[in-house]
C-alpha positions in Angstrom: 106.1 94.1 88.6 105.3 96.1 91.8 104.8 94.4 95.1 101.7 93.7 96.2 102.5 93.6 100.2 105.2 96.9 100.0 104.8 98.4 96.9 108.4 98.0 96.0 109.2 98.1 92.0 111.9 96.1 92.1 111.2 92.5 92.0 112.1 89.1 90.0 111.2 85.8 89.3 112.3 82.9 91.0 110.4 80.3 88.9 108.3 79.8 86.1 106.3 77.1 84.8 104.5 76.8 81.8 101.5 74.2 81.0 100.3 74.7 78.2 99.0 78.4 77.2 99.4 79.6 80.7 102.2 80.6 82.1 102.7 80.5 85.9 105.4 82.5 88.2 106.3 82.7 91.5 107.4 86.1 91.8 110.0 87.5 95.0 110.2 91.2 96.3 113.6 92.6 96.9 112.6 95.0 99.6 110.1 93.0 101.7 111.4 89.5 100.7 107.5 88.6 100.0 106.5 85.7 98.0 103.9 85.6 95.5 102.3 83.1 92.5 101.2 85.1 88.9 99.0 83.3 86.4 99.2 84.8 82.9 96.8 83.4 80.9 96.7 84.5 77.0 93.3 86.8 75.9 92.2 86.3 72.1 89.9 88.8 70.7 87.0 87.7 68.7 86.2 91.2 67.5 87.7 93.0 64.1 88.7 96.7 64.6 85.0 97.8 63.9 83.5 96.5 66.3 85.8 97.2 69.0 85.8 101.0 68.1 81.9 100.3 68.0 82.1 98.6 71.2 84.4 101.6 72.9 82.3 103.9 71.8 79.4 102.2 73.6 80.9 102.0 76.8 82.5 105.8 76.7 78.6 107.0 76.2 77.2 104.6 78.7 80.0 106.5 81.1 79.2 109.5 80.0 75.7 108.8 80.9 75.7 107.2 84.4 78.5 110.6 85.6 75.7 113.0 84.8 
């Protein structure tokens, strides 16, 4: 994970703590010594592969759209 304060790529984890589905970490940078907290917090998807390519397909015109 990249630092958020330097920009460094090389951090680690000094603890984690799980409740539940979410997963917490507290998360050190080697460079800067900064200290910061990550939530990761688990995404299901309600759709079946049709209607996400439907879905994409959507979005990419309506992009298409508001560039012109």
């Amino acid at each position: 994970m990249i630092c958020p304060k330097c920009a460094n790529e090389k951090t680690y984890v000094t603890d984690t703590d799980k409740s539940g589905p979410i997963v917490e970490r507290i998360r050190r940078c080697k460079a800067c010594h900064y200290v910061w907290r990550t939530k990761e917090i688990p995404v299901f998807n309600l759709m079946d592969t049709e209607e996400i390519k439907a879905y994409e397909t959507y979005i990419a015109q309506s992009l298409t759209e508001i560039k012109k």
